[in-house]
N, C-alpha and C positions, 0 to 999 in steps of 0.2 A: 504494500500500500504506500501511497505514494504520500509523505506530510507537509509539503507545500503547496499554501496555499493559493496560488496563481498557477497555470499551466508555462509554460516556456514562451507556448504564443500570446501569450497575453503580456508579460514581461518584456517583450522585441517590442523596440522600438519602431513607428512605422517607416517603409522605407521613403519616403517622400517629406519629412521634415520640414516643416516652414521656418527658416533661418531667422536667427533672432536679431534685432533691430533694435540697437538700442538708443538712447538720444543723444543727440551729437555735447561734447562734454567742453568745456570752453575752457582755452588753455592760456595760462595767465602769460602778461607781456612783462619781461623782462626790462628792467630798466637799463640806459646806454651805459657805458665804460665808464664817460664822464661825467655823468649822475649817479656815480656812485662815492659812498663815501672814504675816505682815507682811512687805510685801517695799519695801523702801526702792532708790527709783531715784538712779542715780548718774549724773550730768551728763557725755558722754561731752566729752571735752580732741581738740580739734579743732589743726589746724595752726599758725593762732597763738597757740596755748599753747605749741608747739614753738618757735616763734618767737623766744618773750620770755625763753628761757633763753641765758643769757651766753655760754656757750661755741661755740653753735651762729652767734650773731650778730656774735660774735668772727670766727668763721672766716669768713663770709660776707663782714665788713668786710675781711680781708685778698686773697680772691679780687674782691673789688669793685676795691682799691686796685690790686692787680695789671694786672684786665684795662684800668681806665683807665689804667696807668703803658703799658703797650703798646700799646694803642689812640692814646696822646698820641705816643708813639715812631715810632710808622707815620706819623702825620702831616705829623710832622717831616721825614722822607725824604724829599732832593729824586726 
């Protein structure tokens, strides 16, 4: 028995289809080159620019000093 509920030819599409038409879409106008306005690029600040501020290379020097004060401490241990 067969459990769908449409046959094959009901499901086919017919073959003569009326093409679909849709409404013409209106496409925006571009302003000229020089109607446009000035645009000034900005150099984007990459990681070591992050780098070269004090506070940040502060703290980095004191996690430095640390993991070597611990690192040397382990050594040590018979």
């Amino acid at each position: 028995m067969d459990m769908t509920p449409n046959s094959p030819a009901e499901l086919a599409e017919p073959l003569s289809a009326p093409a679909a038409t849709a409404p013409p879409v209106p496409v925006p106008v571009l302003p000229e080159v020089h109607e446009l306005p000035e645009v000034q690029f900005v150099k984007p600040k990459g990681c070591l620019y992050a780098l070269s501020q004090p506070p940040l290379m502060l703290f980095l020097a004191v996690i430095a000093v640390l993991l070597a004060v611990t690192g040397a401490y382990d050594l040590s241990l018979p």
